[in-house]
C-alpha positions in Angstrom: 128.5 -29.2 152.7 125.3 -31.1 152.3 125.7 -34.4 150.6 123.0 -35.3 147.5 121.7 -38.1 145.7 122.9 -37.7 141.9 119.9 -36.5 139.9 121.2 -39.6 138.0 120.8 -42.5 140.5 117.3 -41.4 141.0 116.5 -41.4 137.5 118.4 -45.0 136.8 116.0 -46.2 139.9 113.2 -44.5 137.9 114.1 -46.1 135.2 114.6 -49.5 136.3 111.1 -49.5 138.4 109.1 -48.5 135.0 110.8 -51.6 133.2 109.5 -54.2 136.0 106.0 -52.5 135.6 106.1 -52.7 131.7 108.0 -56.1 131.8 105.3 -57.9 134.3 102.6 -56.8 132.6 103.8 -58.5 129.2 104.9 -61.8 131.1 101.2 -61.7 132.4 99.9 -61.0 129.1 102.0 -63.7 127.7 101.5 -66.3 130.4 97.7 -65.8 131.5 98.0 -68.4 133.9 100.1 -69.9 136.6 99.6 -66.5 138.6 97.1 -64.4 139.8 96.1 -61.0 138.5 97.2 -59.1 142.0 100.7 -60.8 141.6 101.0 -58.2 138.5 98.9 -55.6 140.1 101.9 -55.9 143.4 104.5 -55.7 140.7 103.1 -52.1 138.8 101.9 -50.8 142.5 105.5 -51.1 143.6 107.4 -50.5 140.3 104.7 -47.0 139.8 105.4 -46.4 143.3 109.4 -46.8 142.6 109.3 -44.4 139.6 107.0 -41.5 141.0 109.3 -41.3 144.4 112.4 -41.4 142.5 110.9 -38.2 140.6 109.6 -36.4 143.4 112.9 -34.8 145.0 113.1 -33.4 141.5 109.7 -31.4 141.5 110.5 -27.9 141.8 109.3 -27.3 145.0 111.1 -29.7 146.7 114.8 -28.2 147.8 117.7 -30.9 147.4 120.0 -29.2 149.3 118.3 -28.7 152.3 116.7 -32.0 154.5 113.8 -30.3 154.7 112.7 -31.1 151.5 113.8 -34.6 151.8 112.3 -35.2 154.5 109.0 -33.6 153.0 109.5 -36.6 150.4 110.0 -38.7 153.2 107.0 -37.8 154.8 104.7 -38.6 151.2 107.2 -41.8 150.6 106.1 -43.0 154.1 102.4 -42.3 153.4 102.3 -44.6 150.2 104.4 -47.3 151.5 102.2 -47.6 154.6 99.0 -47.4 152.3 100.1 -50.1 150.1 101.5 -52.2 152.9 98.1 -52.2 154.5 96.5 -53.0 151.0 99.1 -56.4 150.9 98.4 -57.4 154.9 94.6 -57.1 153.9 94.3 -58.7 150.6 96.3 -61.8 153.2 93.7 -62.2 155.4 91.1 -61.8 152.9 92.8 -64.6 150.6 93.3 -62.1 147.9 96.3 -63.8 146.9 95.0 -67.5 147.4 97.6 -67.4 150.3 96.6 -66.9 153.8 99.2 -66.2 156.3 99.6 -69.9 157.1 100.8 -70.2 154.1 103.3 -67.6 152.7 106.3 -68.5 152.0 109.4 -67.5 154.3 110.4 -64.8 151.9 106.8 -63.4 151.4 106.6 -63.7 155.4 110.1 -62.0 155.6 109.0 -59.3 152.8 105.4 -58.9 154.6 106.6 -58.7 158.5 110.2 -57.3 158.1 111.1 -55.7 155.3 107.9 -53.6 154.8 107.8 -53.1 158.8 111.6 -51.4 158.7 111.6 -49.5 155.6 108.5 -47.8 156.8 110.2 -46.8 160.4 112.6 -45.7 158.5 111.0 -43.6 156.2 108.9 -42.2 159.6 112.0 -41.5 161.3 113.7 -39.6 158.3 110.3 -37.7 158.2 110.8 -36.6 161.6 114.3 -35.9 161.7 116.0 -39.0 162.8 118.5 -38.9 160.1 119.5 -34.9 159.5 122.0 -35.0 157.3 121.6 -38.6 155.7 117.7 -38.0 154.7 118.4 -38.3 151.2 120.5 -41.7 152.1 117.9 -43.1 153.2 115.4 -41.7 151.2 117.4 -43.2 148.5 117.8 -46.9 150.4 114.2 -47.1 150.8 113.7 -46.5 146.9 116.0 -49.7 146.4 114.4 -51.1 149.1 111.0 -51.0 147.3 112.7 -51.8 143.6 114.0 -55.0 144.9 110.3 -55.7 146.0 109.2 -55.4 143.0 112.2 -57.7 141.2 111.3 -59.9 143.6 107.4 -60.0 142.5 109.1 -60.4 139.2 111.2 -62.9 139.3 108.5 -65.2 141.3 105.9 -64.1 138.2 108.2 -65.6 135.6 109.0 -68.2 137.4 105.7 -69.2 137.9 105.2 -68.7 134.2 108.3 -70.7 133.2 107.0 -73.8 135.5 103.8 -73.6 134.1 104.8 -73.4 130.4 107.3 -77.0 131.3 104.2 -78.7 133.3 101.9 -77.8 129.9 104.9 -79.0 127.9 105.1 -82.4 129.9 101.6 -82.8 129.3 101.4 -82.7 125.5 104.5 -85.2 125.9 102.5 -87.5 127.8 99.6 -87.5 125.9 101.4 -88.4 122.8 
């Protein structure tokens, strides 16, 4: 018997990605400053990204119970990642961030040269058949994979926001 992802766990992923999307573009809103406007474009991309791919192994055409249509997913899955993966390694060496790749921090050099790097083999390998009979498992890893990029955009956003609110706040105290 094949073994599927619950309907529900993809739909809780789903979910969770479309809260990071809404939820960065308030804190942006909120905090116009301290951060630049592709910190909160990363965040949607991913979180967007998150929440269609979590949907797609629900489209009719796609069949759950076979790898097949799994590994069609994997296939797409593996196209977007890699075209949004290019889209981060060239806004670094353009300075899009106002970070070059001199100065990332280890995470963001961990996120940009490893984690992006694996999930996307992996995603190419379950595309190609690597993984029959765990497609959907790591279909499925991959989707938490990306959602934890995307808390990770996150939680540096409102932290950035949260320092910059106290640095304003010291300010005011020091000029009265």
């Amino acid at each position: 018997m094949h073994s599927v992802v619950p309907n529900e766990l993809l739909y809780t992923i789903a979910q969770v990605g479309s809260a990071f999307a809404g939820f960065s573009t308030i804190v942006a809103a909120v905090g116009n400053r301290g951060f630049t406007t592709n910190q909160v474009v990363s965040i949607v991309i991913l979180s967007l990204l998150v929440v269609f791919f979590s949907l797609v192994p629900n489209l009719p055409f796609f069949d759950l119970e076979s790898d097949g249509g799994w590994r069609t997913a994997s296939g797409l899955y593996f196209v977007a990642w890699m075209s949004y993966w290019v889209y981060v390694m060239q806004g670094f060496r353009t300075n899009r961030y106002d970070v070059g790749f001199g100065d990332m921090s280890l995470p963001n050099k961990l996120n940009a040269f490893v984690t992006h790097p694996i999930s996307i083999l992996a995603l190419l390998s379950s595309c190609l058949g690597a993984f029959d009979g765990s497609t959907n498992v790591v279909y499925s890893v991959c989707l938490l994979v990306m959602l934890g990029l995307a808390g990770f955009l996150f939680v540096q956003l409102t932290t950035t926001l949260v320092e910059r609110g106290r640095e304003t706040q010291r300010g005011k105290l020091d000029d009265s």
